[in-house]
C-alpha atoms as one frame of an Amber mdcrd trajectory, in Angstrom:
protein
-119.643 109.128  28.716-120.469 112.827  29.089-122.100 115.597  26.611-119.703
 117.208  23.832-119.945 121.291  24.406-118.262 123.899  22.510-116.021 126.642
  22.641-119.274 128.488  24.327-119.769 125.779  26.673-123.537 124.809  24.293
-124.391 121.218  23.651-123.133 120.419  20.029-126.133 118.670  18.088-125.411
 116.360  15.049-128.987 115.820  12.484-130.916 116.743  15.598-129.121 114.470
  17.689-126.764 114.995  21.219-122.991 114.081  20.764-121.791 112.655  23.415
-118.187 111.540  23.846-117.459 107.912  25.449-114.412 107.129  27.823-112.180
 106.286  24.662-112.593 109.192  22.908-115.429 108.302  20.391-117.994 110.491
  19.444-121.680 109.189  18.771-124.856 111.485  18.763-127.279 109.752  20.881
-130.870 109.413  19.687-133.072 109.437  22.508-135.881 108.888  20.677-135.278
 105.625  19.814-134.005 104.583  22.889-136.867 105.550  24.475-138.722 103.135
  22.097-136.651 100.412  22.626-137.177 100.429  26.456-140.728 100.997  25.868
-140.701  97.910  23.733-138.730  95.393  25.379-141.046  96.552  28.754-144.225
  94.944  26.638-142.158  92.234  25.606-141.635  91.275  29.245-144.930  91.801
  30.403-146.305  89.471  27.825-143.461  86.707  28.671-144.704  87.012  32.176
-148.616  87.030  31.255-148.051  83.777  29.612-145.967  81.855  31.918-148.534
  82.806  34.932-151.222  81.424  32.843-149.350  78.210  31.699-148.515  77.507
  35.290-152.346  78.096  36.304-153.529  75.024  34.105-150.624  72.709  34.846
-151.728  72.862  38.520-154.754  71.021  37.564-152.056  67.929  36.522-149.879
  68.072  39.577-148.510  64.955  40.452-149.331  62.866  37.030-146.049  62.286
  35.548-147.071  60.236  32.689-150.748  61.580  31.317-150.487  58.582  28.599
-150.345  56.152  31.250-152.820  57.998  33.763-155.738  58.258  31.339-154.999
  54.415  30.279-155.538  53.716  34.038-158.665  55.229  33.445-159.880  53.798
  30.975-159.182  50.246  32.405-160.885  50.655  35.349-163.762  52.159  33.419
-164.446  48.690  31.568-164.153  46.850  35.084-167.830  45.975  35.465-167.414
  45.491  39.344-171.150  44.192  40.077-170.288  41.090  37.937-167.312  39.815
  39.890-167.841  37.482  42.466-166.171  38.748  45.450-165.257  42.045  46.906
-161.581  40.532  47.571-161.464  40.055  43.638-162.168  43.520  43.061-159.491
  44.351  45.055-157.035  42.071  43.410-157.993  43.181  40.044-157.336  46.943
  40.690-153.633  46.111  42.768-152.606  43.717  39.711-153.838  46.773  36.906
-152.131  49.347  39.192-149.106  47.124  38.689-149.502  46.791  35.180-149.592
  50.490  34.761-146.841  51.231  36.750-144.417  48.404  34.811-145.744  50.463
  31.350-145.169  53.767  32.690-141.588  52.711  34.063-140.406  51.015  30.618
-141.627  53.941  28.847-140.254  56.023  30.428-136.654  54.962  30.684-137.299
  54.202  26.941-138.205  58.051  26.231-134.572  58.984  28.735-132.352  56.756
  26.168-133.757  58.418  23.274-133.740  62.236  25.052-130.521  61.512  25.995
-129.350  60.326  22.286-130.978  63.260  20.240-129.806  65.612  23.028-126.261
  64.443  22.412-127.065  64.277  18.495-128.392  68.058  18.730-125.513  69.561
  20.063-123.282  68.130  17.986-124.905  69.568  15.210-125.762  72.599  17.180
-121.954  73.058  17.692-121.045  72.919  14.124-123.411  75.248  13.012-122.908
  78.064  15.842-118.263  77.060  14.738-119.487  78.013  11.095-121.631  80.901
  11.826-118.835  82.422  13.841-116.077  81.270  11.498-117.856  82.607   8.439
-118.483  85.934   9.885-114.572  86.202   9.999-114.222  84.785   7.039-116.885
  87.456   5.389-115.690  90.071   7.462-115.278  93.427   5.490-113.612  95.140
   8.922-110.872  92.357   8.126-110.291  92.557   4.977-109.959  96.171   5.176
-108.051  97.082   8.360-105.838  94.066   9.233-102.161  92.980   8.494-102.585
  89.406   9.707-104.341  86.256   8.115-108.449  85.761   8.945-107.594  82.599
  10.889-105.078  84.168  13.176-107.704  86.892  14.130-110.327  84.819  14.732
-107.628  82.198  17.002-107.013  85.823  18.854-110.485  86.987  19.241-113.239
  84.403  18.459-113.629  83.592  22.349-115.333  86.524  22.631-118.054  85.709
  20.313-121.112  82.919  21.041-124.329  81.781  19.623-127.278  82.875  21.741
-131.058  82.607  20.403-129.698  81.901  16.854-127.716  85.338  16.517-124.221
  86.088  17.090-123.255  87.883  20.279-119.758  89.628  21.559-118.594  89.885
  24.976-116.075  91.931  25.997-113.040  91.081  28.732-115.330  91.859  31.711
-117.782  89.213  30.319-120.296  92.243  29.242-122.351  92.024  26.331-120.970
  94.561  23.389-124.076  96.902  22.342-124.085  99.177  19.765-122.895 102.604
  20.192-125.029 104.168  16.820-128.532 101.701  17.566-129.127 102.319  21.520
-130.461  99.085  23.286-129.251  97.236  20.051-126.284  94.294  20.231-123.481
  95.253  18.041-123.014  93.793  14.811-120.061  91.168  13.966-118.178  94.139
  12.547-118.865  96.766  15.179-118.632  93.932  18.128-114.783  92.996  16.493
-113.394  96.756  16.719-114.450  97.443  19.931-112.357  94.430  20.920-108.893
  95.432  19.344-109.665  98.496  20.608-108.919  97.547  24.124-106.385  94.922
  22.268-102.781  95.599  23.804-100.866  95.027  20.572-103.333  96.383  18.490
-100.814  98.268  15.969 -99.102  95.298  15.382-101.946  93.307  13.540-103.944
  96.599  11.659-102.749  97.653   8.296-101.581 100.945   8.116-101.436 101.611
  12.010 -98.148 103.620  12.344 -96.432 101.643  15.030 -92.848 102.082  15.133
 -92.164  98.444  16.677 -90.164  95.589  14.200 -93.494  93.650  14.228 -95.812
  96.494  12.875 -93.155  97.193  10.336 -92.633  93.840   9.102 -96.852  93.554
   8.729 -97.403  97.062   6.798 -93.841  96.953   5.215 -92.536  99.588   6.056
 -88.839 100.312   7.015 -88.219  96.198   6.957 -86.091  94.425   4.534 -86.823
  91.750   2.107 -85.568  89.222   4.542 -87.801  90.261   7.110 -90.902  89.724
   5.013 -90.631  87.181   2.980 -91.683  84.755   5.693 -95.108  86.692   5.059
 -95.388  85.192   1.505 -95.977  81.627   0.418 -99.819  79.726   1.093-101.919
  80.866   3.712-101.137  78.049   6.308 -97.470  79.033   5.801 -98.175  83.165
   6.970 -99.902  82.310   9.644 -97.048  79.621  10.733 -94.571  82.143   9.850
 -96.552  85.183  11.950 -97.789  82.162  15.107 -93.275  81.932  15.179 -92.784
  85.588  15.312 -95.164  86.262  17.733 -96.283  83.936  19.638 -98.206  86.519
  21.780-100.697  87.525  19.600-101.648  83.819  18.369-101.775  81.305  21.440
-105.389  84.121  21.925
C-alpha cells in the first residue's frame, strides 16, 4: 500500500483524507483520525480485560484447593454441631470426624459426576443449536446478499458452496478469512472487520475464475459467455433455465471447478 501523488509528485487528498493505493489497484483515502481512535480504544479495552482478570484471580487464591465449595462449607457446618465435650471417648471423636469426612467425600463424588453428565449433555445440546444458528446466519447473509444479487451470474447456493468456508461465527458476528487464514478488515472503517458484502468481494477478487461467475464481466471464455449471454446460442443456455435446483445442477455439470469450493 503506498500514497497516491500526482502529476507534481503532491499527495492527492480526498474530503480531507490521504488516498492511498493498495497492492490490487484500489484506491481508499485513509482516515487517520479514526484509526487513531480505534487503537486508542481497543488499548483501554485491553487494559480493563487485564485489570479484571488480575483481580478475579486475587480472590480465587483465597479458595485454592476446594473443588466443591457446596460440599466444603457442609463439612463445616457438620463439624460445627459436633459437641465434642459430650462424647465419651477421644477415639469416638476421631471416628466420628473419619466416617463424616467419608460422607462428604461420597456426596461430593456423586455430585459431581452427576453435574459432568449433565455439562456434558447441554454442552452437546448447545452446539447443536449453536451450529444451526451460526449455518443460518451465514446462509442468510448469502441469501440477503445485495453484492449477489447485483454482480453475479451464478445461483446464491453455488456461491456460497464456493465461498462460505471462508466465513465463521466468532463472538456472535460474522467474520471472513481470507486464503492465508487472515482476518478480512475493512478497507473504508480502519481497525473495523469487513462487512458480509465487503468481506465477499475481496474474496472473488483473488478468485481465479472470477469472470466466469460475475454478471457483466467481459470474459471472452465459453463459460462467461454462456452466464452473461453473450455470443452463446440457445442451446448453450437453456440448461440455465428451469427451477433453481436444476441451474445449479446444470452449472455444478459444466463446471465442476467452480462448485466442488
Amino acid at each position: 500500500m503506498k500514497l497516491k501523488l500526482d502529476a507534481n509528485g503532491n499527495v492527492v487528498v480526498q474530503d480531507g483524507k490521504p488516498v492511498y493505493v493498495h497492492d490490487d489497484g484500489k484506491e481508499v483515502p485513509f482516515d487517520a483520525a479514526a484509526a487513531v481512535q480505534k487503537i486508542q480504544g481497543l488499548n483501554g479495552e485491553a487494559k480493563s480485560h487485564r485489570e479484571a482478570k488480575e483481580t478475579a484471580e486475587a480472590k480465587l487464591q483465597a479458595f485454592a484447593g476446594i473443588d466443591d465449595p457446596a460440599a466444603a462449607v457442609k463439612a463445616i457446618e457438620l463439624m460445627k454441631n459436633v459437641d465434642e465435650g459430650k462424647l465419651l471417648t477421644a477415639g469416638k471423636v476421631e471416628e466420628i470426624k473419619v466416617q463424616a469426612q467419608k460422607a462428604a467425600e461420597g456426596q461430593v463424588a456423586a455430585a459431581n459426576k452427576a453435574h459432568a453428565d449433565e455439562l456434558a449433555r447441554t454442552k452437546t445440546e448447545l452446539e447443536a443449536i449453536t451450529g444451526s444458528l451460526y449455518s443460518e446466519m451465514i446462509g442468510g447473509s448469502f441469501n440477503r446478499s445485495k453484492l449477489i444479487t447485483d454482480k453475479f451470474a451464478i445461483p446464491v447456493d453455488l456461491v456460497q458452496a464456493r465461498f462460505g468456508q471462508a466465513f465463521k461465527v466468532e463472538a456472535g458476528k460474522i467474520v471472513a478469512y481470507d486464503g492465508a487464514g487472515n482476518k478480512i478488515f475493512s478497507r473504508t472503517r480502519p481497525g473495523d472487520l469487513a462487512d458480509f458484502d465487503e468481506a465477499l468481494e475481496t474474496l472473488v477478487d483473488q478468485y481465479p475464475y472470477k469472470d466466469q461467475i460475475l454478471k457483466g464481466s467481459g470474459a471472452s471464455g465459453g463459460g462467461a459467455q454462456q452466464l452473461n449471454g453473450g455470443g452463446g446460442s440457445q442451446k448453450q443456455t437453456g440448461n440455465l433455465g428451469g427451477t433453481r435446483e436444476e441451474r445449479a445442477a446444470a452449472f455444478a455439470a459444466q463446471y465442476p471447478e467452480l462448485a466442488k469450493g
